[in-house]
C-alpha positions in Angstrom: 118.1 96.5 89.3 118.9 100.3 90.1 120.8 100.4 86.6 118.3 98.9 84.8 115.2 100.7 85.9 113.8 102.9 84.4 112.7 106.6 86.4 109.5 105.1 88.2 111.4 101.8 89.4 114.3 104.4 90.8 111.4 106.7 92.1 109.4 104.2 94.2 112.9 102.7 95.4 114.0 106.1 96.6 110.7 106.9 98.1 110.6 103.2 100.5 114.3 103.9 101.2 113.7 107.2 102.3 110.0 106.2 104.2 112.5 103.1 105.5 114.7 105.9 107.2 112.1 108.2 108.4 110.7 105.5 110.2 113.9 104.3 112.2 114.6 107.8 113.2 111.4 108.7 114.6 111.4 105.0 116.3 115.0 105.6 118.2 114.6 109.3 118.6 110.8 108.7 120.3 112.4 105.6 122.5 115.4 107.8 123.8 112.4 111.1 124.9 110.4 108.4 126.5 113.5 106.7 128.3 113.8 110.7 129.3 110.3 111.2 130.2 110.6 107.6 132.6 113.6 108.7 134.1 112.3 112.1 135.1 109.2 110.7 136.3 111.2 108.7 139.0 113.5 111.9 140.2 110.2 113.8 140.2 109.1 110.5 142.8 112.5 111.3 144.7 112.9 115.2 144.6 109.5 116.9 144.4 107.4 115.8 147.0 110.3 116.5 149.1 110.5 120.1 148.9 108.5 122.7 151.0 106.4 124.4 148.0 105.4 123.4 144.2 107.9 126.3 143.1 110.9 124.7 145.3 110.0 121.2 144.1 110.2 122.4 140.3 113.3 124.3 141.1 114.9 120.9 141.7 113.4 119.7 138.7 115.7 119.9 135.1 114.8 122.6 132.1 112.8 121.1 130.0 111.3 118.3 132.3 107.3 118.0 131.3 106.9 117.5 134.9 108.7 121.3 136.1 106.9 122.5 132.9 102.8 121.0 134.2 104.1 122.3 138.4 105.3 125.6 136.8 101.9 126.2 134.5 99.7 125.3 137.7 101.8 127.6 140.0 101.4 130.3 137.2 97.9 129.6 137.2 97.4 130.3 140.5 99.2 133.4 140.9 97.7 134.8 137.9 94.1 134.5 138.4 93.0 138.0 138.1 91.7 140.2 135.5 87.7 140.7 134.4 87.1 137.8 132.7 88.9 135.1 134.9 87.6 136.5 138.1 84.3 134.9 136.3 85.9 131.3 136.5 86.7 129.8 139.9 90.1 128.9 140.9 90.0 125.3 140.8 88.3 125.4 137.0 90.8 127.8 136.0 94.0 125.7 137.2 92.5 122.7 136.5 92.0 123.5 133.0 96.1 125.3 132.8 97.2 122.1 134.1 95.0 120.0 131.9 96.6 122.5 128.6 100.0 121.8 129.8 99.1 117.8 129.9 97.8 117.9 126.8 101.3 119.8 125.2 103.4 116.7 126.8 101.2 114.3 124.9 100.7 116.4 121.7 104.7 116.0 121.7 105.0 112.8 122.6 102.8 111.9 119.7 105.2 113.2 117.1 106.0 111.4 114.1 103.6 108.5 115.3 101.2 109.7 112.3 103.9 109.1 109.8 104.6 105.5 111.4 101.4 104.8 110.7 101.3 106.7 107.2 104.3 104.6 106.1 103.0 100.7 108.0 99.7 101.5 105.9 101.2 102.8 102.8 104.6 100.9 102.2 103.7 97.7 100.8 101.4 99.0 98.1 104.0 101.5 97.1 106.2 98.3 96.9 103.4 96.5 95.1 103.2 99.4 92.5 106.4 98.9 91.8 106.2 94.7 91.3 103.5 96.0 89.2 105.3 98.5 86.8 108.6 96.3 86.5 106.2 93.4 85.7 105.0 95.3 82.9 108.2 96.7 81.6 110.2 92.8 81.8 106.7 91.4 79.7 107.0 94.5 77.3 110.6 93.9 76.5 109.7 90.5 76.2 107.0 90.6 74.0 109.2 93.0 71.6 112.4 90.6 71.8 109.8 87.8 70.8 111.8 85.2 72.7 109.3 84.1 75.9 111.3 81.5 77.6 111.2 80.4 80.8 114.0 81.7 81.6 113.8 85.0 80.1 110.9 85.7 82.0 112.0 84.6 85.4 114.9 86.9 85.8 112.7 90.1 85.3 109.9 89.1 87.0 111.9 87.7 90.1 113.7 91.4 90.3 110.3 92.8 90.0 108.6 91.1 92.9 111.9 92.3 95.0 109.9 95.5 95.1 107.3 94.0 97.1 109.9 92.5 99.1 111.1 95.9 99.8 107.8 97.6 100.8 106.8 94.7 103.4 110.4 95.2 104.8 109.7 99.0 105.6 106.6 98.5 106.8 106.5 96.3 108.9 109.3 97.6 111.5 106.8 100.6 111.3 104.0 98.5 112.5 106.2 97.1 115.2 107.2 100.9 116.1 104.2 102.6 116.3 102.4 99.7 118.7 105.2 99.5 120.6 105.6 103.5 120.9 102.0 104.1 121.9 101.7 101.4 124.3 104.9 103.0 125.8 103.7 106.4 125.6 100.3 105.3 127.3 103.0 103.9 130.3 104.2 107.3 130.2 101.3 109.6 129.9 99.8 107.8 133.3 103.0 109.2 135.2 101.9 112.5 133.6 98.3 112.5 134.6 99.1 111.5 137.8 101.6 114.2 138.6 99.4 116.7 137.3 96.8 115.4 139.6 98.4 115.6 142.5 100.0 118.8 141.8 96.5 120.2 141.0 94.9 118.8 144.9 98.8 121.3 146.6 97.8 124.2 144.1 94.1 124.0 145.2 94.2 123.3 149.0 97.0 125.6 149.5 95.3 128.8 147.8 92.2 127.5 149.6 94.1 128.1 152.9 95.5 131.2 151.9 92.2 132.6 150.6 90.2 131.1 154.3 93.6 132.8 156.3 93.0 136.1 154.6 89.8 136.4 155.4 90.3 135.3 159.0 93.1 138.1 159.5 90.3 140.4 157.6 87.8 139.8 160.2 90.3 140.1 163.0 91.1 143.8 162.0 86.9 144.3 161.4 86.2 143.3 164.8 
């Protein structure tokens, strides 16, 4: 088939096989940063809400970790609200919406190469169909020249035609398969996420909230 094709047959074959490989690379490498991403979320379970602060708890938390990266944004939050135009935005607005930017990061990433899942589970079997299509034509042109139409001169072209079609479905669909199984995981994984960032949100607020109401306690101490 490869040796007798001509440069579109050899095009579209390239361009599944390479769509074919893109789309189990993307499937293992997004199953192996969600295994990561699960994993983390249960040390976070066991080693964060352990600690005495937000900034010990991410301390115990590894680089890279989305869940040390959303603790570390809300801590920074906090300690950084100052400046003309913040001071105009409350405390709880402003590390609400750092936490919710650092959320949206983990998810943004975890979407990765989901689009071109999609791209290739949409795209595949009409690229495969194009090329039933075009070796269809070429086998019924070389027939029509040779004059001979015999069964079975036309059933050996046309069965390594339709191969192509064969080919497409068999790309696509594993990227079907992927991408509902990768969003359906990332949705699992996305809830741990929120959740975290929740609760890390309620520390940041009621423990500035303290600080602020203490300050201002020892401040009217000193006034009276």
């Amino acid at each position: 088939m490869w040796e007798e094709g001509d440069f579109v047959s050899k095009g579209t074959l390239i361009i599944l096989s390479l769509m074919s490989m893109g789309s189990w690379y993307i499937l293992i490498t997004k199953l192996i940063d969600q295994a990561k991403i699960m994993k983390q979320s249960k040390e976070t379970q066991a080693k964060f809400w352990k600690a005495s602060s937000i900034a010990a708890g991410s301390a115990q938390l590894k680089e890279g970790s989305p869940f040390r990266f959303i603790a570390e944004t809300g801590t920074k939050a906090t300690a950084h609200h100052d400046g003309a135009l913040l001071e105009q935005i409350d405390l709880s607005t402003w590390v609400t919406m750092s936490i919710q930017r650092a959320v949206e990061k983990v998810q943004s990433r975890l979407q990765d190469g989901l689009s071109f899942l999609a791209t290739v589970g949409s795209t595949a079997p009409f690229i495969g169909l194009f090329g039933t299509v075009w070796g269809i034509y070429n086998a019924l042109t070389a027939i029509g020249m040779s004059g001979n139409a015999s069964i079975d001169k036309v059933a050996g072209p046309v069965g390594e035609a339709l191969i192509m079609t064969a080919f497409g479905l068999f790309v696509a669909v594993p990227a079907v398969l992927g991408y509902n199984w990768l969003v359906r995981r990332n949705k699992s994984a996305m809830e741990d996420v929120r959740s975290f960032s929740a609760d890390v949100h309620s520390v940041l607020i009621s423990g500035a909230m303290s600080t602020s109401e203490a300050g201002r306690a020892a401040g009217a101490k000193k006034i009276g």
